[in-house]
KOLMIPA-5487 format. One line per 10 residues: number of its first residue (from 1); their letters; for each residue x, y, z of C-alpha. Coordinates in Angstrom, 2 decimals. Layout:
NUM	a	X Y Z | ...
! end
This chain:
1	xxxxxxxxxx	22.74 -11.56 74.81 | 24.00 -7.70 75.52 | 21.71 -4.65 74.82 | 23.03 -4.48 70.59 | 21.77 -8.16 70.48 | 18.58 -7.66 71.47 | 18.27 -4.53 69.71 | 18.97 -5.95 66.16 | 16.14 -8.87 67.15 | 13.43 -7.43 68.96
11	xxxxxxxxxx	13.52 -3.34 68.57 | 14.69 -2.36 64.68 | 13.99 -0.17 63.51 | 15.97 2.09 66.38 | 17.68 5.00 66.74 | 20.49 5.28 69.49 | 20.45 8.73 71.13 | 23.27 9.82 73.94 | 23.29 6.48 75.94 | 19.65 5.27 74.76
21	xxxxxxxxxx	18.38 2.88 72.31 | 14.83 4.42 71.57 | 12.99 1.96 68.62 | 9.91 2.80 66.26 | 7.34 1.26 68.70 | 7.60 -0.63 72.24 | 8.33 -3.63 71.94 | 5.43 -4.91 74.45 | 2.73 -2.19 73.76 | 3.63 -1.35 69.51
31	xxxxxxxxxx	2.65 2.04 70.53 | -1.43 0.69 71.33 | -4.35 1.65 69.27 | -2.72 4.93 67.82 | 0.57 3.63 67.33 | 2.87 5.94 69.45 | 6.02 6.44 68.58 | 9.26 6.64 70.44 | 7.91 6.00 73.52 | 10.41 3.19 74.60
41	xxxxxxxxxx	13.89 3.26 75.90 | 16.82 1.07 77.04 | 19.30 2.94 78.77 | 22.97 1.28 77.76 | 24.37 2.29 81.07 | 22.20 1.63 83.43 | 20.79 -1.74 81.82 | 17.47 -0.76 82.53 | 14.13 0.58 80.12 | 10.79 1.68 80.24
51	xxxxxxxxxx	7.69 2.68 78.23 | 6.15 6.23 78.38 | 2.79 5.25 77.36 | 0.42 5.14 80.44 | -1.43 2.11 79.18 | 1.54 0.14 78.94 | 4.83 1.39 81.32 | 6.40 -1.10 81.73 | 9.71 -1.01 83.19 | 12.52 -2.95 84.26
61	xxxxxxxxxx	16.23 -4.46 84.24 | 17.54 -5.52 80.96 | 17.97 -9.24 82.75 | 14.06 -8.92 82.97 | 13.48 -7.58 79.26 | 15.51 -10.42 77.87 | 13.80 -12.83 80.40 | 10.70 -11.82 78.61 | 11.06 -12.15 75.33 | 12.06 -15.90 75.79
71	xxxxxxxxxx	16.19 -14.82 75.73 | 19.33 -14.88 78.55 | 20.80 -11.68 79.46 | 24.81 -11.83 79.49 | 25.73 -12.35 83.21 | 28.09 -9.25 82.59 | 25.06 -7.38 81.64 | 23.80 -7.56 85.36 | 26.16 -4.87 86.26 | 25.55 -2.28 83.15
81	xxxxxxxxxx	28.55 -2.59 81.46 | 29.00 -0.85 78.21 | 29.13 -1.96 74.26 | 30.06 -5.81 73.74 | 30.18 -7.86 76.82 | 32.19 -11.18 74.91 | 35.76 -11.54 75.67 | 37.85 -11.06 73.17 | 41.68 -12.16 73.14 | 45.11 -10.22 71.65
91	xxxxxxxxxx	46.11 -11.49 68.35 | 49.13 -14.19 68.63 | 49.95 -14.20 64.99 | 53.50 -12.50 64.66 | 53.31 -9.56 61.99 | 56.71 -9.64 59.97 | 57.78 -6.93 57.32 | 55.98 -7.00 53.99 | 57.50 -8.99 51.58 | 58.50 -7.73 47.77
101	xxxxxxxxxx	55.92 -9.68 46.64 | 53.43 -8.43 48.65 | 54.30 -4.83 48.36 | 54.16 -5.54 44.92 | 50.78 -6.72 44.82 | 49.67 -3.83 46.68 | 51.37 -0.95 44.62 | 49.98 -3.00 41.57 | 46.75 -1.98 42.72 | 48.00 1.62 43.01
111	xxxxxxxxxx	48.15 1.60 46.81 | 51.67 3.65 47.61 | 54.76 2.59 49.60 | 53.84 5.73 52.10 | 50.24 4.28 52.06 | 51.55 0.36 53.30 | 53.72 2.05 55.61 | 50.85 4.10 57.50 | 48.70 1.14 57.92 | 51.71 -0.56 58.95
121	xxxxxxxxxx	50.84 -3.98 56.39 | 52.89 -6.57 57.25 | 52.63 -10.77 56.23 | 53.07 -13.87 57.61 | 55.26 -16.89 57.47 | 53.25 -17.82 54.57 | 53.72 -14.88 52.86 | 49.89 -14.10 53.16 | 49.47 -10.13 53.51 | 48.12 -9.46 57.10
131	xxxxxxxxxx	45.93 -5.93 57.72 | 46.59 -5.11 61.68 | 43.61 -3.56 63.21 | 44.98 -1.27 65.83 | 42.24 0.86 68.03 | 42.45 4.50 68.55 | 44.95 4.10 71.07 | 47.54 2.30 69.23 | 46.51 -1.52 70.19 | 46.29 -3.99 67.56
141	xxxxxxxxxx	42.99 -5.86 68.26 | 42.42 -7.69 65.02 | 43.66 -9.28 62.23 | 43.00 -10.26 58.82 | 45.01 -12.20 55.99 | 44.95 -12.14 52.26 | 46.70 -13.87 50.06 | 49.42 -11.51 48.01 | 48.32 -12.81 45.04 | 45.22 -12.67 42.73
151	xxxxxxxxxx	42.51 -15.38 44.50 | 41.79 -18.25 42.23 | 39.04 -19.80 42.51 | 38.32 -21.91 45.28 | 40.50 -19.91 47.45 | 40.19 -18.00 50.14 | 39.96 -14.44 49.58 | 40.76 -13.15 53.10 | 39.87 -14.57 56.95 | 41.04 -13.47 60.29
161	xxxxxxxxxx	42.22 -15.07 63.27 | 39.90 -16.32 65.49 | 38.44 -14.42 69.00 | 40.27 -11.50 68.20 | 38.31 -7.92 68.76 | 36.44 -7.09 65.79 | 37.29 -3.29 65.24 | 37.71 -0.92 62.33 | 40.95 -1.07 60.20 | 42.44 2.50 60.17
171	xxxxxxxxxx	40.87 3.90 63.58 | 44.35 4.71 64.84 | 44.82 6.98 61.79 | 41.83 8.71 62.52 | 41.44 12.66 63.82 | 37.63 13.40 65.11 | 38.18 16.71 63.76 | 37.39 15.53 60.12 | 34.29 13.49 59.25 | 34.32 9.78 59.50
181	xxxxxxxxxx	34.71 7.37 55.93 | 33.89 3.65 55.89 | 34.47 1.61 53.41 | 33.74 -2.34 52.71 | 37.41 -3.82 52.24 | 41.07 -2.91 53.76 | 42.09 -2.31 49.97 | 39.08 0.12 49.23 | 40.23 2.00 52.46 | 43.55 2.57 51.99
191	xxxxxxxxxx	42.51 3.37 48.41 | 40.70 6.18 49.79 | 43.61 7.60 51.84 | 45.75 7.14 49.03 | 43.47 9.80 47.70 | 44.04 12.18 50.27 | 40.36 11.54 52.05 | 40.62 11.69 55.98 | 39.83 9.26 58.71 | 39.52 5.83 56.13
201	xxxxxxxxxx	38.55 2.93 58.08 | 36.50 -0.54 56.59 | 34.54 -3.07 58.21 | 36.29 -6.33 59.96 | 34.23 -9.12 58.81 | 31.94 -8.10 55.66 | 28.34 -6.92 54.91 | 27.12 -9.22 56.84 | 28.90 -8.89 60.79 | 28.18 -5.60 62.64
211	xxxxxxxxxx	29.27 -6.86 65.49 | 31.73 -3.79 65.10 | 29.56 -1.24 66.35 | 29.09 -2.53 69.96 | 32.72 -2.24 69.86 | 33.67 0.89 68.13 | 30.44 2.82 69.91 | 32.30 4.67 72.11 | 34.51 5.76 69.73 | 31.84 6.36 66.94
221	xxxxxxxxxx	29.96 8.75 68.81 | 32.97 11.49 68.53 | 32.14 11.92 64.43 | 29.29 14.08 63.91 | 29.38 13.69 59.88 | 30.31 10.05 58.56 | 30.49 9.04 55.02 | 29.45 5.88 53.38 | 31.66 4.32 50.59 | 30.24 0.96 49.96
231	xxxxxxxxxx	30.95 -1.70 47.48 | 28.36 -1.25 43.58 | 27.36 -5.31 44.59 | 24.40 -6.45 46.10 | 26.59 -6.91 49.77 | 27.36 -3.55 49.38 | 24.30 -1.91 49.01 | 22.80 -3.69 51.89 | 25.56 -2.77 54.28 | 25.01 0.63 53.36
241	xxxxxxxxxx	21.08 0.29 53.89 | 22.14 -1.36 57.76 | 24.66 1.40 58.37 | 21.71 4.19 57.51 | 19.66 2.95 60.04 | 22.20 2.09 63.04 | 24.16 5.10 62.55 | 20.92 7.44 62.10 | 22.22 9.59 65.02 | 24.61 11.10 62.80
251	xxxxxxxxxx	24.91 12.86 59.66 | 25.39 10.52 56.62 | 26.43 10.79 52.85 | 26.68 8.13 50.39 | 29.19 7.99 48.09 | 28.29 7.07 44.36 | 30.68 5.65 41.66 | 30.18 3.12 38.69 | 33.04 0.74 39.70 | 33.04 -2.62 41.90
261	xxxxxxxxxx	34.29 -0.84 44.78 | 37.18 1.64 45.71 | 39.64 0.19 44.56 | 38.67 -0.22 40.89 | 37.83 3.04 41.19 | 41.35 4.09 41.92 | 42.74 1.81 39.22 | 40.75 2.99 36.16 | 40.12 6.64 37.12 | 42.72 7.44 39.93
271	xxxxxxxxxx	43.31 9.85 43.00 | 40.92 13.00 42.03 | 38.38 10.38 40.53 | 37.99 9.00 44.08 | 38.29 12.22 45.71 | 35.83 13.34 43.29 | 32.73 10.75 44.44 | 33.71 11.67 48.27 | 33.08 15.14 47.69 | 29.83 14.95 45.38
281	xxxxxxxxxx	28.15 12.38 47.68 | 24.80 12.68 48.72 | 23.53 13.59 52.06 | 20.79 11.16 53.82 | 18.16 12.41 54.69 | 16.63 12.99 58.36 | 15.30 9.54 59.35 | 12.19 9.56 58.23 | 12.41 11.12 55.49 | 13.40 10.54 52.08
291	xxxxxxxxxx	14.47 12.70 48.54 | 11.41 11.32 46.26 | 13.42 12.08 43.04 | 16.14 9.54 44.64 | 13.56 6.38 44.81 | 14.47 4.01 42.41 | 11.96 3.66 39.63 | 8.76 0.81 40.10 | 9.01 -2.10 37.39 | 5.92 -4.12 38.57
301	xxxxxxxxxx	7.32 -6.91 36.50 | 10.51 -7.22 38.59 | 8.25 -7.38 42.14 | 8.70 -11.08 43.77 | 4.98 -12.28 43.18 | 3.87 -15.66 44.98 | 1.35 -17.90 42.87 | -1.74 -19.20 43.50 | -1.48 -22.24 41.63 | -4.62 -21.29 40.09
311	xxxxxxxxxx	-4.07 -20.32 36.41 | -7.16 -18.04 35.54 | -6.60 -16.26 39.48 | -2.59 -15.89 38.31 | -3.31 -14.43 35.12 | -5.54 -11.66 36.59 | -3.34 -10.80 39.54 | 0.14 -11.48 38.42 | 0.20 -13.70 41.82 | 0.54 -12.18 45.16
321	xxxxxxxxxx	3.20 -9.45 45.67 | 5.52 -8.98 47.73 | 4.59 -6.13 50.54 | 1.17 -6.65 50.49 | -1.55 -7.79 52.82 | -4.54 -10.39 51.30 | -7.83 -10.20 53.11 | -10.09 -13.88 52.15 | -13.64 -13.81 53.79 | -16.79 -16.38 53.19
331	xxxxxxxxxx	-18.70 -17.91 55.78 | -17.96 -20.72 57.83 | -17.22 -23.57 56.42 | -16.68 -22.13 52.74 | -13.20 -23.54 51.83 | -10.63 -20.37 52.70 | -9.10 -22.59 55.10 | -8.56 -25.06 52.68 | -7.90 -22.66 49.61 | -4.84 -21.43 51.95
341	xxxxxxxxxx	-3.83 -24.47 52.73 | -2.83 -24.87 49.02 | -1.04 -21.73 48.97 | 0.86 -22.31 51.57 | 2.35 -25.28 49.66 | 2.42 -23.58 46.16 | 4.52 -20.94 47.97 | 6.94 -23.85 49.30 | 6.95 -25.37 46.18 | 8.04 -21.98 44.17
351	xxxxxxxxxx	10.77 -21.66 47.00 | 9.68 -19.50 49.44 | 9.30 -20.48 53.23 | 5.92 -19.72 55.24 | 5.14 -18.89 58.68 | 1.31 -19.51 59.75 | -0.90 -18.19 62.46 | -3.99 -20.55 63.11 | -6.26 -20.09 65.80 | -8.70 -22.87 65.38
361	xxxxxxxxxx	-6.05 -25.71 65.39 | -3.76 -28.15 67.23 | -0.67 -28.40 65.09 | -0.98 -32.02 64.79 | -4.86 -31.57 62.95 | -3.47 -28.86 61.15 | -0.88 -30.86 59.70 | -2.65 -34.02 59.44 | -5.19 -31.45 56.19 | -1.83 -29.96 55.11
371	xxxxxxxxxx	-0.74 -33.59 54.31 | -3.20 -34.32 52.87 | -3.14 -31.34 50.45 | -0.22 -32.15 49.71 | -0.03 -35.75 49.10 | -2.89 -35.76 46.65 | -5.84 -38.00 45.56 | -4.28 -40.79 44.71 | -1.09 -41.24 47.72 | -4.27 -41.21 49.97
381	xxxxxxxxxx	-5.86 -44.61 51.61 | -8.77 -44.68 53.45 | -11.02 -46.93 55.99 | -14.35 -47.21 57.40 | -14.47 -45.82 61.48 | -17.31 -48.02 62.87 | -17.26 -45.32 65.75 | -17.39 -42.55 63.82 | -19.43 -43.94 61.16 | -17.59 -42.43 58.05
391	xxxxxxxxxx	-15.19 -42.99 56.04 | -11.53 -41.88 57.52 | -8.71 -40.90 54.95 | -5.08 -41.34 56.05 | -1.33 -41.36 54.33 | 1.46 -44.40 54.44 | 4.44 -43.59 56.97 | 6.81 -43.46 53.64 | 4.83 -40.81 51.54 | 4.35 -38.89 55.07
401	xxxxxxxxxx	7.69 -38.66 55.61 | 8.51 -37.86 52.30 | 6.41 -34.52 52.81 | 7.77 -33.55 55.86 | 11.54 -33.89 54.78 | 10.01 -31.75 51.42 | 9.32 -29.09 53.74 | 11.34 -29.12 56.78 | 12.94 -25.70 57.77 | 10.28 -24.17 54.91
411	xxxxxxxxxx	6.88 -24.42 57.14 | 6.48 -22.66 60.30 | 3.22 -22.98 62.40 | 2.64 -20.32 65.51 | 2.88 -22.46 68.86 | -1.04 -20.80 70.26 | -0.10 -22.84 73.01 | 1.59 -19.80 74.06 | -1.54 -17.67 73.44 | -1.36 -14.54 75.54
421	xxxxxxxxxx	-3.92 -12.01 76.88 | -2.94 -9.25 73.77 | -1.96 -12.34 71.59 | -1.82 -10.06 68.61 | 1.39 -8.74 69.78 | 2.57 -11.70 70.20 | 1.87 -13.11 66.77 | 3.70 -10.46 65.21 | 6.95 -10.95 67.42 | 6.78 -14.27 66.31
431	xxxxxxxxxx	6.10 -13.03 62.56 | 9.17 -10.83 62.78 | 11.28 -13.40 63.96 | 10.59 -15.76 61.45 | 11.02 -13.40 58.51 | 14.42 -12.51 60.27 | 15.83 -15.57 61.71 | 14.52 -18.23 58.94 | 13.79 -15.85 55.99 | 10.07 -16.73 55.66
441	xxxxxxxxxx	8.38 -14.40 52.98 | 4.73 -15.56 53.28 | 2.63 -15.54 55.82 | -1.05 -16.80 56.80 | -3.31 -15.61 59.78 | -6.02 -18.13 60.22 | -8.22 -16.03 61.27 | -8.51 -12.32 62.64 | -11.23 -13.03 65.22 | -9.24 -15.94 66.75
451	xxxxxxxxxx	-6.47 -13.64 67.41 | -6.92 -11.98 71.17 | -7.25 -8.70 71.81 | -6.94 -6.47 74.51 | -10.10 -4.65 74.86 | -12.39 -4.30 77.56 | -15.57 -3.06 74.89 | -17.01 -4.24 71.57 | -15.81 -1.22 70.05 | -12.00 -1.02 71.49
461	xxxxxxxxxx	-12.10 -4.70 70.19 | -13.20 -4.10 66.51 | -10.49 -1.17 67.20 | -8.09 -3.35 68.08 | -8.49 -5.51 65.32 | -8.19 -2.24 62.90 | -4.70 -1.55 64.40 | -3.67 -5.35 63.93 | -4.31 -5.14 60.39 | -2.55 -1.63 59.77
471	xxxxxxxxxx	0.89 -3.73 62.11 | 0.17 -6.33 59.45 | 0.32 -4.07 56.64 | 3.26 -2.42 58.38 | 5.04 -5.87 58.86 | 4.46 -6.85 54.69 | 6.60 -3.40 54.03 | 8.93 -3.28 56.38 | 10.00 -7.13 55.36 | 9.02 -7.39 52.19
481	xxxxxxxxxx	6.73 -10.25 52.23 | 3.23 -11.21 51.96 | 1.02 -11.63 54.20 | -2.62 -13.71 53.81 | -5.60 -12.89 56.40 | -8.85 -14.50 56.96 | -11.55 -12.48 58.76 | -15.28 -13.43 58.55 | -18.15 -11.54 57.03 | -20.81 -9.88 59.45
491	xxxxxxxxxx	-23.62 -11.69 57.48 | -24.40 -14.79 56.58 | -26.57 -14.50 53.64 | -26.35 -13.11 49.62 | -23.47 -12.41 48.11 | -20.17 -10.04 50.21 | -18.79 -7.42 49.31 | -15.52 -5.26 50.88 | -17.95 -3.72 53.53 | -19.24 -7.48 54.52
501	xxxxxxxxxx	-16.32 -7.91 56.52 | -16.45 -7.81 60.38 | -14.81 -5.21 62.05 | -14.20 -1.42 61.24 | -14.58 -0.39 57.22 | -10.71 0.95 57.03 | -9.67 -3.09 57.29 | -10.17 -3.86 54.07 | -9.17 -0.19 52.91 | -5.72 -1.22 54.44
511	xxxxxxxxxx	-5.38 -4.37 52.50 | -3.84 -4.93 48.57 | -6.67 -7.59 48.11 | -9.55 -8.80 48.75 | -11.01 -12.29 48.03 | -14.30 -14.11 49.05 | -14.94 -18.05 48.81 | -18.53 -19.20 48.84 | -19.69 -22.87 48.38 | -22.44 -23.81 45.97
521	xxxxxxxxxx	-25.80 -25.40 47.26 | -26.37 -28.68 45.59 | -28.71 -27.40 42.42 | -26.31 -24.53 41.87 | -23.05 -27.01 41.28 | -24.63 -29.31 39.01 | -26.00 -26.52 37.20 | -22.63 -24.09 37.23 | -20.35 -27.25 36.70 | -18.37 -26.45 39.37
531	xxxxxxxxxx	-18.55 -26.10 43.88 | -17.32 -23.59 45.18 | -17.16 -19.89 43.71 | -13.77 -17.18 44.10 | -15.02 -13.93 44.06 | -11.68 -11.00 43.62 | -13.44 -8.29 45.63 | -10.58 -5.90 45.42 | -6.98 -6.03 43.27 | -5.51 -2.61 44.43
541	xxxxxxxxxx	-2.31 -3.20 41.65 | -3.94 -4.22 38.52 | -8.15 -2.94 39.36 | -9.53 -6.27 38.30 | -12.30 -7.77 40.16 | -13.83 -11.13 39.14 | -15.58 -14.72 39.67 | -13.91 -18.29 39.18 | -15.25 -21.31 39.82 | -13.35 -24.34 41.27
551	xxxxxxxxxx	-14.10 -27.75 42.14 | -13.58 -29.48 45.46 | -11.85 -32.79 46.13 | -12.81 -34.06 49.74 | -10.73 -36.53 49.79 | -7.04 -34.37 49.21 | -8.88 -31.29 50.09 | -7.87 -29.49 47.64 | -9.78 -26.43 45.23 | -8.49 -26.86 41.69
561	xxxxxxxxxx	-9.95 -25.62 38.02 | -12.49 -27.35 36.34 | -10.05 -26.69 33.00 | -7.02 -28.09 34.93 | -8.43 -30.80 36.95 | -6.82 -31.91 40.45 | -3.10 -32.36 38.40 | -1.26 -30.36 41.35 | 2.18 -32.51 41.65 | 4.09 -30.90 44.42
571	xxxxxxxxxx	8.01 -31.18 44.84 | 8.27 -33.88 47.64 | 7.27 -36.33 44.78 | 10.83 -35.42 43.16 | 13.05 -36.21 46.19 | 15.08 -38.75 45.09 | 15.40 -37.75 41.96 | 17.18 -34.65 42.33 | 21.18 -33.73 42.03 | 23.26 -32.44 44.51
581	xxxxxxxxxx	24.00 -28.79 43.71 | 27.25 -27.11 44.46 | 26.83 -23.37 44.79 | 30.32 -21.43 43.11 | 30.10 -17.95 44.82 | 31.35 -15.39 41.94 | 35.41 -14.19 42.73 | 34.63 -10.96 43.36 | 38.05 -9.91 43.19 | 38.26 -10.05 39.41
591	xx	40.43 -6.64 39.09 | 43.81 -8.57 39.28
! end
């Protein structure tokens, strides 16, 4: 791993400034209890950081950063050598003259004879188009191939030869004197000079690879101004949204068009249409700072939302949205173990992958209640422990199995056998990792006070545990996910309320929702008709607070409605009876 690596895992979002990559927070303090920022620094040069904050300065060798975060510096690294440390190889493919056919293709798409000849296009033997990457001395580094020919589908649209130098197309055509313009594809770049805009260059490898800018950095750092012509797709706008944050240093614009890319744009409109969107595009603002009339307008019915599974708690909430932080509290014992426990799998089961935090148990006793959950009433056998004198419930091998191949690679539990002395940092390195590496969208913290802290005081503890919850509600934005918490009341008696909850009054102030589970004494069940009672203590989206009741099954441990009944079939009892889906990935290249 080099210095970009570790930056794009462990230190986003960053900023690089001269030869330093300074991120939001430190990645071993998070700035402490007010959240400092830009306090942290890895020098590229010198392969070495350190933290500014007094509480925390640490400092070291990048060998002993990476050592710490559980990764292996490159051996290269040792010695502080700048941008990518892989070895790359000279492309072997021999470049012969463009071919009619080719050349044809190309003008067809209104890209000029003048225009193939500065970008020096060539094909192959195959008569497969081949763009030549050449760096700003004149080397060719890279390669890519296209077929000269509209891509059918089912073929491949372009790919490059392997271990070759990932680069910019168009960097020897560049003069630092003008600003910088990258664009997605080699087509939508050279439609771009074919418009008369200066220094057109396009990404080797995608939305997707920015493996790039560890090579090109160097040679990046020369354009002060650098413009942003992206693709109108989904891949495009997200490459754009990467590119605002890792070039940051410099001055950006995006450019703004109603066409698939470039290209298209050149095609229907022409030259002065494309010169046109250059020249009206929008500046970005300082990082940090955004134009409020440019934020895309809310639809609340268009926010990812994560049910419940309960129908009345649904209905009132509109399930749990994405970017938010839920609070549950009750006293021991009360069921919000168990009510998560259910979620967890009703967020599985609508698609979504978890990642869980809990502090009170093993992984193999926390998935021995999940299994159970999830197996339901009747897949569940019992017998009679002499020893322990009760009654023990347990699940066949088959139906066992069946659950964990349902929700392999979806459900990921926090290893607390790696506790640490601040574990709270820990947790959310974790947290961010899984939300990056495997995608998971929900997450559960089982509970606040199990969670260590690093405070010497009962009130730089309950402070501590403030600042978690405002990381927490950092984390949900930042990713976009949800995030569940349990924290315990102070009391233990009467009915809670938002204030009940242990720990400073801003927790629950930080949080989207707040929910309290209390179990019924004996009279009050067969009375109320039901065991245990959901209180909505807080709903900061729709306002509505509320009481359900639910019913308890001890033998699935599950919560379900009295209206419903325990009816919850989850989707390991349809393996086997499922298809095998092939995903067709849209031709984008639908123009010609």
């Amino acid at each position: 791993m080099n210095v970009y690596e570790f930056a794009r895992r462990y230190l986003e979002p960053y900023t690089i400034k001269g030869n330093e990559i300074i991120p939001k927070h430190c990645p071993y303090c998070q700035g402490g209890q007010h959240r400092d920022k830009e306090t942290f620094a890895l020098n590229i040069d010198k392969q070495t950081f350190n933290c500014k904050r007094g509480t925390c300065g640490k400092t070291g060798t990048f060998y002993q950063l990476c050592k710490d975060f559980g990764e292996e510096a490159d051996k290269v690294s040792y010695y502080g050598t700048i941008g990518s440390t892989k070895q790359y190889k000279k492309p072997e493919t021999k470049i012969k003259t463009i071919t009619n056919r080719a050349e044809a293709y190309l003008q067809k798409r209104k890209i000029s004879k003048a225009t193939i000849e500065a970008f020096q296009i060539g094909c192959d033997d195959k008569d497969n188009i081949i763009f030549p990457f050449f760096n700003d001395k004149g080397e060719l580094e890279f390669i890519k191939f296209r077929p000269s020919h509209k891509v059918g589908k089912g073929e491949r649209k372009a790919w490059r030869e392997a271990d070759t130098k990932p680069i910019l197309f168009g960097m020897n055509l560049c003069n630092p004197e003008y600003p910088l313009c990258i664009f997605e594809g080699e087509i939508d770049s050279m439609s771009g000079h074919e418009a008369g805009i200066h220094n057109c260059v396009s990404v080797p490898s995608g939305t997707e690879d920015m493996t790039w800018i560890d090579t090109c950095f160097d040679w990046l750092k020369q354009f002060n101004t650098i413009y942003l012509f992206g693709d109108n797709d989904e891949p495009g706008r997200e490459m754009t949204g990467k590119l605002k944050t890792k070039l940051s240093n410099h001055r950006l614009y995006i450019v703004e068009h109603k066409y698939k890319d470039a290209n298209e744009l050149l095609y229907r409109e022409g030259e002065e249409a494309v010169r046109k969107a250059y020249e009206e595009a929008k500046e970005v603002p300082v990082y940090g700072l955004i134009d409020l009339s440019d934020v895309k307008a809310l639809d609340i019915k268009k926010i990812p939302s994560v049910k419940s599974g309960i129908k009345e708690l649904d209905a009132k909430l509109g399930g749990f949205l994405m970017g938010d932080l839920s609070i549950w509290t009750g006293k021991r014992g009360e069921g919000k173990s168990t009510f998560l426990g259910q979620i967890m799998l009703e967020s599985i089961n609508n698609g979504y992958k978890v990642c869980v935090y809990s502090g009170e148990l093993r992984a193999e006793r926390f998935q021995y209640w999940v299994n159970l959950q999830a197996a339901g009433k009747e897949n569940i056998k019992s017998y009679y422990d002499i020893d322990k004198g009760r009654e023990v419930f347990y699940i066949d091998k088959s139906i066992d199995e069946k659950i964990r191949t349902w929700y392999k690679g979806k459900f990921w539990l926090y290893d607390n056998s790696i506790a640490e002395s601040s574990e709270e940092t820990s947790i959310l390195k974790i947290f961010e990792y899984a939300a990056k590496r495997y995608d998971c969208k929900v997450f559960f913290i089982d509970n606040l006070m199990t969670a260590k802290y690093n405070a010497d005081t009962e009130s730089n503890y309950y402070r501590a545990q403030s600042n978690f919850v405002g990381q927490l509600v950092e984390f949900a934005n930042k990713y976009n996910v949800h995030v569940h918490l349990v924290a315990h009341p102070r009391k233990t008696s009467n009915s809670l309320d938002n204030d009940d909850i242990s720990g400073t009054a801003d927790i629950t102030n930080r949080a989207a929702n707040v929910f309290s589970l209390e179990k019924l004494k004996d009279e009050d069940r067969t009375k109320q008709g039901y065991d245990v009672l959901l209180s909505i203590l807080k709903n900061r989206w729709e306002g509505y607070t509320g009481k359900f009741g639910l019913n308890y099954c001890h033998t699935s441990r599950r919560l379900y409605a009295p209206s419903v009944g325990n009816k919850r079939i989850y989707g390991w009892q349809k393996l086997g009876k499922q298809f095998d889906w092939v995903e067709e990935i849209a031709d984008k290249d639908s123009l010609f």
